[in-house]
C-alpha positions in Angstrom: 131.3 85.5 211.3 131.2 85.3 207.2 133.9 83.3 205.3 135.3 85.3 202.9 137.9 83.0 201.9 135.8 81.4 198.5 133.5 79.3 198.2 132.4 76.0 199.9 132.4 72.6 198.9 128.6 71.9 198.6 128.4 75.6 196.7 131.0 73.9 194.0 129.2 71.0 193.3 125.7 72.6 193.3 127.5 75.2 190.4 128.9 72.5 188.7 124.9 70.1 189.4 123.2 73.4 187.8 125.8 73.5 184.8 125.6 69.4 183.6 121.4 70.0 183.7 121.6 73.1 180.9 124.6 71.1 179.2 122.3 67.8 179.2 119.2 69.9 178.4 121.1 71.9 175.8 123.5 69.3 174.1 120.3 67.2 172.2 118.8 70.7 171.0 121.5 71.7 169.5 122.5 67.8 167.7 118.9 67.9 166.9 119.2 71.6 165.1 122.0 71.0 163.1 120.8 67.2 161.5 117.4 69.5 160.5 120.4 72.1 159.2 121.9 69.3 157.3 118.9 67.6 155.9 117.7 70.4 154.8 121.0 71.6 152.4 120.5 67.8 151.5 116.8 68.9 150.1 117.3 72.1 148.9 120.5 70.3 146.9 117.8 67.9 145.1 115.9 70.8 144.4 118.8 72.4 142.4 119.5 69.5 140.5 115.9 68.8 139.7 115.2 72.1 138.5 118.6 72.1 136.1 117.5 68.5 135.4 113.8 69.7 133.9 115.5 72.5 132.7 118.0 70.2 130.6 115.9 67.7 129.2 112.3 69.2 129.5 109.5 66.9 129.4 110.5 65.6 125.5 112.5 63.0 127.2 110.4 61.2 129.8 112.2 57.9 129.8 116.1 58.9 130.8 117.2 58.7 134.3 120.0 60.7 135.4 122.3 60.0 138.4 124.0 63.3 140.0 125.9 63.6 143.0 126.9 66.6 144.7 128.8 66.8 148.4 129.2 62.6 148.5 125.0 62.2 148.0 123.5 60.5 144.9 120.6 62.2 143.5 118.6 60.4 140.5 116.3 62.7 138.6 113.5 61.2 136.3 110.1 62.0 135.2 107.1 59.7 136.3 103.7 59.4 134.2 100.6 60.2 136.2 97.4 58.6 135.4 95.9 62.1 134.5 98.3 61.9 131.7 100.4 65.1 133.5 103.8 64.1 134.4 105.8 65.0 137.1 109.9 65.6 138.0 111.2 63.2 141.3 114.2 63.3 142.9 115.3 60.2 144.9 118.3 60.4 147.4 119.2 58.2 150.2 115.5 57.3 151.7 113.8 60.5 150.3 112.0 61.2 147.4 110.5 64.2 146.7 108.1 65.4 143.2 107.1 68.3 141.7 104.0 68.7 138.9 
């Protein structure tokens, strides 16, 4: 004799068991994507505004530091002297700072 009628008890919760494992396996993936996503706009951002900042000012005026904030995030551009005598453009926003020679 089959039942026909639907499906069991046990076969519910073992559906519903199988969906909260991909759903907990799934869930911190995705969270984890999309912070990368967003940290990465924040970077490329900086990048922007460093390269309009270098192409602004140039290297003739080492010693001014800019603050420029785009989306709610304060970016400060300024050159830094290396001990080769070259200098080099830094960005610093939040707890990053990234430079380019």
């Amino acid at each position: 004799m089959k039942n026909e009628k639907g499906f069991t008890f046990l076969e519910g919760l073992l559906s519903l068991s199988f969906l909260f494992l991909i759903c907990l396996t799934l869930f911190p993936l995705v969270f984890s994507m999309v912070n990368k996503l967003s940290e990465g706009k924040k970077e490329m951002m900086g990048y922007r505004l460093l390269y309009e900042y270098v192409e602004q000012y140039g290297f003739s005026n080492r010693s001014e530091r800019v603050m420029r904030s785009s989306q709610g995030i304060q970016y400060e551009l300024y050159f830094e002297e290396m001990s080769t005598g070259n200098g080099r453009a830094c960005i610093q926003y939040e707890n990053h700072q990234k430079c380019v020679e």
